[in-house]
N, C-alpha and C positions, 0 to 999 in steps of 0.2 A: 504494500500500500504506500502510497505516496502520501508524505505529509508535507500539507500546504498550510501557510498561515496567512494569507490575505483573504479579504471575501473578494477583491476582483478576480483573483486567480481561480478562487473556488465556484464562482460565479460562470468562470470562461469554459472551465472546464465542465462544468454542467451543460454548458451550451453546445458541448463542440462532443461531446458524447451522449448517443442512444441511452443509454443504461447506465446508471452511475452509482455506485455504493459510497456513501461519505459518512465515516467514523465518527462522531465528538468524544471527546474525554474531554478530564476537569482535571486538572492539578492536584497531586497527594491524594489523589483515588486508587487505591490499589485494584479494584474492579475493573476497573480503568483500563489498566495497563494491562492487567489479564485475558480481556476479553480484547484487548488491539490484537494480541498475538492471535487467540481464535478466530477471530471474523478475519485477520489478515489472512490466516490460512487456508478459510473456505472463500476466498475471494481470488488467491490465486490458484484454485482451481479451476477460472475459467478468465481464461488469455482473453477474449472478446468483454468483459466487462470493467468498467475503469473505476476504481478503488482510490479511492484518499480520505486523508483523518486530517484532523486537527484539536489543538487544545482551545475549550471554550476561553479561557486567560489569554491564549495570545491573539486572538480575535474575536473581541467581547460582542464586536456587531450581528455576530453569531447567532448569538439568544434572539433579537429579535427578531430577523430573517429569515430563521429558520424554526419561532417557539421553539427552543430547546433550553430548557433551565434547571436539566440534570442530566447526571454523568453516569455510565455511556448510555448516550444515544445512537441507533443505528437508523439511514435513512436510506430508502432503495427511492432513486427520481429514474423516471420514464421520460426522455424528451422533454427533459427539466419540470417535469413534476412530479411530486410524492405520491407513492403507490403504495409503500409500504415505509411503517415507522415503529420500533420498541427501545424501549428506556427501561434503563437500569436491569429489568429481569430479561436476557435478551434470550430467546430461544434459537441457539445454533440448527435445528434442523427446520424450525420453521422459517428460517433467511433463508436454509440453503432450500427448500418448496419455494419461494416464492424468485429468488432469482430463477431457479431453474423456470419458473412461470414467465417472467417477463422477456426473459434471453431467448424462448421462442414464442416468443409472439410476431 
């Protein structure tokens, strides 16, 4: 996963990819950082979907662009919009149904 910390860049990158998986964490979350490494994993299982994270702290515009105001949140966009969103309790096999869902569409 690629971590970005600007919203123009997270913004561009939304635009210029189909299907986008985008990470948030929070600072001194250990949840956080446990589940980067999981959803990093089931993300590079598939080369056609474009993955990146960020910390809600290093780009606080974050929270309101995106309502996210806890850690982690995972967010699947379709053609730059939300399809799929879970916070804090995230279910690794229900991301991995629903990419598999939108990647053939």
């Amino acid at each position: 996963m690629k971590h970005l910390t600007n919203i123009n860049d997270i913004e561009q990158m939304i635009a210029e990819h189909r299907v986008c998986l985008f990470y948030i964490k929070a600072p001194d979350c250990g949840v956080c950082h446990v589940m980067l490494d999981k959803v990093g994993q089931k993300a590079d299982q598939y080369p056609s979907l474009c993955s990146f994270y960020t910390d809600i702290q290093e780009e606080p515009l974050i929270a309101g662009r995106f309502l996210v105001y806890a850690g982690p949140t995972v967010l699947l966009l379709m053609e730059g919009k939300e399809v799929y969103r879970a916070s804090q309790f995230i279910s690794l096999d229900e991301l991995e149904q629903r990419i598999n869902q939108y990647l053939q569409l």
